[in-house]
N, C-alpha and C positions, 0 to 999 in steps of 0.2 A: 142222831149221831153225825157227825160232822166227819165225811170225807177226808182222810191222809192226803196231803197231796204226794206228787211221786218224783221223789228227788233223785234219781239215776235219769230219767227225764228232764232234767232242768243243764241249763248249758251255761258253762262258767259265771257268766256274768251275774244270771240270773239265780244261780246260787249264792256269789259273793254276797249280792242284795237280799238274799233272804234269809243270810247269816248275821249279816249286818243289822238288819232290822230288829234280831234278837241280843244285839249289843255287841257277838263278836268280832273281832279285828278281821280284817280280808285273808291273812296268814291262814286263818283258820280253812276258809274256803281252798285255798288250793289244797291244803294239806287232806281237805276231806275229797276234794275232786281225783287227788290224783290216788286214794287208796283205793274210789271206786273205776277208774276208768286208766288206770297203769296195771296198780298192784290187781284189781278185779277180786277186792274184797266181795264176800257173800255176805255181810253183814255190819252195822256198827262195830258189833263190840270186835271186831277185829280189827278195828282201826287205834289201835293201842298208843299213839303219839295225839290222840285228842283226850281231851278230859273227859270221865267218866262221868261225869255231868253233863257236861255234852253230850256223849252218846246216848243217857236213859233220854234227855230232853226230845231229841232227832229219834227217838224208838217211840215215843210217844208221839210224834206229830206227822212223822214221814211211813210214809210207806217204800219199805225197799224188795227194790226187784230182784231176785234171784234163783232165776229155773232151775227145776228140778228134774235129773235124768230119769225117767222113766220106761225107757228102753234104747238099746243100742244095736245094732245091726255092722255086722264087717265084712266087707267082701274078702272071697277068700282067691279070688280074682287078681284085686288090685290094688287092695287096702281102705278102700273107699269105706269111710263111717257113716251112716245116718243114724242120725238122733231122732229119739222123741222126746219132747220136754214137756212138762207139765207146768201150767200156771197157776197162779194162785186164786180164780176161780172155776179150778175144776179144769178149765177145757186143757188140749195137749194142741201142739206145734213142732212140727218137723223142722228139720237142718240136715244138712251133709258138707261131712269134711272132705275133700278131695285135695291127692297129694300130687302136683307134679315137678317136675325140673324147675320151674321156674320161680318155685315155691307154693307155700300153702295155699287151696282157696276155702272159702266158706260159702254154700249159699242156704240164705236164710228165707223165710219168710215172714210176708209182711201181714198178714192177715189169718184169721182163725176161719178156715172155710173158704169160699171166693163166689159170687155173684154173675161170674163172668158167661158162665154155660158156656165155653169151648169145650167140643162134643168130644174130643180126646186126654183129654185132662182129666184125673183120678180129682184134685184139688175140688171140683164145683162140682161133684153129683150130689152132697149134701149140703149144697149151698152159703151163702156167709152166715157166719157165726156174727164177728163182730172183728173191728179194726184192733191192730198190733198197736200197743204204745211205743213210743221211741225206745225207754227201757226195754221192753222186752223184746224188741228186733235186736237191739244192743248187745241184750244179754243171751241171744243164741251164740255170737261171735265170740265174747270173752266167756260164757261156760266152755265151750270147744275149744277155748286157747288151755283155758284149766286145766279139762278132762286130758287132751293129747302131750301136755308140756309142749307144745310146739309154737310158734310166732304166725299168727295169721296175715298172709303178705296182700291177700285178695280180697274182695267181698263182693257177691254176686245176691241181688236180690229178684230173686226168680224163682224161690221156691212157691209154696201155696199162697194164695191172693195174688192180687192186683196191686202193685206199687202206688201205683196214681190215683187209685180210687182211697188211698189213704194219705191221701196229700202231705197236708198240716203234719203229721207224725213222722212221716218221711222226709221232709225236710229238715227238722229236727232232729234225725235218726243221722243222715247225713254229717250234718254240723258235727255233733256228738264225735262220731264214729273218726272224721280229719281230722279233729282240733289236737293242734299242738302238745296240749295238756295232756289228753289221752294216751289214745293208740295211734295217732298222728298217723294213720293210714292215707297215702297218697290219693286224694279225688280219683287219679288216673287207674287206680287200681279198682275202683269202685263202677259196676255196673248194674243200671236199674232195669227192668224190663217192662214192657207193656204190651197189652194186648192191644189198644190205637184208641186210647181216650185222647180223642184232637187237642179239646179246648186248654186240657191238663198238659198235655205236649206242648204246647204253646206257652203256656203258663211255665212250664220250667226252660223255657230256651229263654226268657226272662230273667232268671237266676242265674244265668252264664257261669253256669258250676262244670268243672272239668271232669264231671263222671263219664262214661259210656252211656249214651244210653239202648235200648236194642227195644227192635221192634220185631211181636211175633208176627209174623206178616204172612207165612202159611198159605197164603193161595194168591193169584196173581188176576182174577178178576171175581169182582163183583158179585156173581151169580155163586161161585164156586165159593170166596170165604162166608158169605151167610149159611152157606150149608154147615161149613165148620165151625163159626165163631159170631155169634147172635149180635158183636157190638157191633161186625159189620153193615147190621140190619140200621144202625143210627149216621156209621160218617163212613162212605165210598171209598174207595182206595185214591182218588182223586184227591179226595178233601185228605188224606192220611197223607198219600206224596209232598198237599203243600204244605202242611207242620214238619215235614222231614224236611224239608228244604229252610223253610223259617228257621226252624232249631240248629241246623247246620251252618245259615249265616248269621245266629246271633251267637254262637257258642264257637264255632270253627271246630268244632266236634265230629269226626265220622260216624252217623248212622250203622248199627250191626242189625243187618237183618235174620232175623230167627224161622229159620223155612222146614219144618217137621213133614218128611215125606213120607207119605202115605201109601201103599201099595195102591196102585190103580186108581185114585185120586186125583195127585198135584203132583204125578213124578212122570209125565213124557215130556219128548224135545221141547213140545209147545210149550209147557209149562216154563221150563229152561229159557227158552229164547222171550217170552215174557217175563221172566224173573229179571232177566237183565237186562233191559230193558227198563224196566223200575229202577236196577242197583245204578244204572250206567252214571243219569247226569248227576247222580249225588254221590258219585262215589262209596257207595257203600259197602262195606265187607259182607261178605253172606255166608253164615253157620249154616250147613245142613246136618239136620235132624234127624236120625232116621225113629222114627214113632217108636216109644213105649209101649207097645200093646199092653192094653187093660184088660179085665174082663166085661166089666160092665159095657163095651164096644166090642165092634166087630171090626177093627180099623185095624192091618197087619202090615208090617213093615216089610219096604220095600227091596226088592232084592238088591244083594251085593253091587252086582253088576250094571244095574239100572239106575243105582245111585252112586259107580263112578263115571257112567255116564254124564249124569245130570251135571255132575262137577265140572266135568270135560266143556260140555257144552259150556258153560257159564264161565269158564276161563278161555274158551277159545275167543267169547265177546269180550273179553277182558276185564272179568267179574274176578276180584278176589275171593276168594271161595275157599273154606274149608269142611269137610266132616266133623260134627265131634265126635271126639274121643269118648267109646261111652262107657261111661263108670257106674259100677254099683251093680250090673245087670243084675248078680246072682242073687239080692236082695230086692226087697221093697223099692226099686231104684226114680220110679216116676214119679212126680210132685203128687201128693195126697197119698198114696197108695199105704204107706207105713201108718200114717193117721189112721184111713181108714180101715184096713184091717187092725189093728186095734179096739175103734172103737164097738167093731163087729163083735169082736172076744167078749169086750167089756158086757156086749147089751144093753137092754134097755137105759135108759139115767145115765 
């Protein structure tokens, strides 16, 4: 049986041309690009200005992507939604909508599972599944525009997986997601994250794309992120510093550093006076985190006080610095956690 290919995945041009190929005019392609990535049809036969011939044709060859909600969670907090969506084989992917002043955001994930073994992260205790396809990163963003009627102004990809460990689809997913045709969502509105895959860092200050991009950066020496974050066991915060600087002179992009404070860990002066230190000659803004606790760890967050400390210290060096705002607590709020309770329910299969 011969594989669909996956046409929510395909990027204007590369649609025109495989519309064309089957004889129809380029008219055709816009008209079908813009019911899936404007209007954020779930299906052919909703696309009612194509010909019915058309549609059984593209229901026979294409495979189209279109999640399915499978639980929903709301804070009674702050309004914050997390999603779980289910795909079409079988596995499920988290999302959270988050609402603030300055408008909507999304963050999605990029991957089924994660590889990454950061020792505080719900996302990797059952390790990767397999890579998100462009469609289906795509389609956490526009089901959550569906589900809420509301305009997604942001897109944050930091939920479960590694961005960069899915390269190829994620550049794709990109494309997709700003192009004019679509959702024309501003690059600048657009942030990737990573855990500090160098070579892939490098590889996108190459692409001199106007996203964010943010590095979780979680400890400020050597000894201390391998205890946290296993990739530090492959590239030194050395060798991380020079991709941050690389990618800051080939994009002219500020680096956002992602610093998850740990009780008793990564949260005194010294830490602080090291952190900025790292932010100082690049400039970089610094989110602090205060940890999710899980259950599966014994990692507790750090008190109030000690984390406005930290901040203090880091803007007395003149470190941009904020807290985030943390949404969702009273749910499933940490990356993986909604999955993986879930799939606990589920059992076995």
């Amino acid at each position: 049986m011969v594989e669909k290919k996956d046409i929510k995945s395909m990027t204007f041009s590369l649609l025109t041309r495989e519309l064309a190929a089957q004889g129809e005019k380029s008219f055709r392609a816009r008209q079908m690009y813009q019911w899936m990535h404007q209007k954020l049809a779930e299906s052919f036969e909703e696309m009612t200005n194509l010909p019915a011939s058309l549609r059984e044709e593209c229901g026979r060859q294409y495979e189209y992507t279109a999640l399915r909600v499978v639980k929903v969670q709301e804070s009674r907090v702050d309004g914050t939604k997390k999603f779980l969506f289910g795909l079409a084989d079988g596995n499920v992917v988290e999302s959270v909508w988050m609402k603030y002043r300055h408008g909507n955001s999304v963050c999605i994930s990029s991957q089924v599972g994660c590889r990454m073994g950061c020792s505080f992260c719900a996302s990797t205790l059952d390790g990767l599944e397999r890579n998100l396809r462009p469609s289906e990163m795509l389609d956490q963003v526009y089901a959550i525009q569906r589900l809420t009627g509301q305009r997604v102004s942001n897109v944050v990809v930091m939920g479960t997986g590694e961005p960069l460990d899915n390269y190829d689809n994620l550049l794709v997913f990109l494309q997709l997601l700003t192009d004019e045709n679509g959702l024309n969502i501003s690059q600048r509105n657009v942030t990737v994250s990573t855990c500090g895959l160098v070579p892939q860092i490098r590889r996108l200050a190459q692409e001199k794309l106007q996203i964010t991009l943010a590095l979780s950066l979680h400890a400020t020496t050597d000894e201390k992120r391998r205890r946290l974050m296993p990739i530090a066991n492959r590239y030194s915060i050395a060798e991380l510093m020079e991709a941050c600087a690389y990618y800051f002179r080939q994009t002219g992009r500020r680096i956002t550093f992602e610093y998850s404070l740990v009780g008793g860990v990564n949260d005194t002066d010294r830490d602080a006076e090291e952190l900025a230190a790292l932010a100082g000659p690049l400039g970089c803004h610094v989110n602090l985190i205060p940890v999710n606790p899980i259950r599966e760890r014994d990692f507790v967050q750090s008190e109030a006080s000690r984390i406005r400390a930290f901040r203090d210290r880091l803007e007395k060096n003149r470190i941009n610095a904020t807290v985030r705002r943390e949404m969702g607590r009273d749910i499933d709020g940490a990356c993986g956690q909604l999955r993986r309770s879930y799939r606990a329910d589920a059992g076995p299969g």
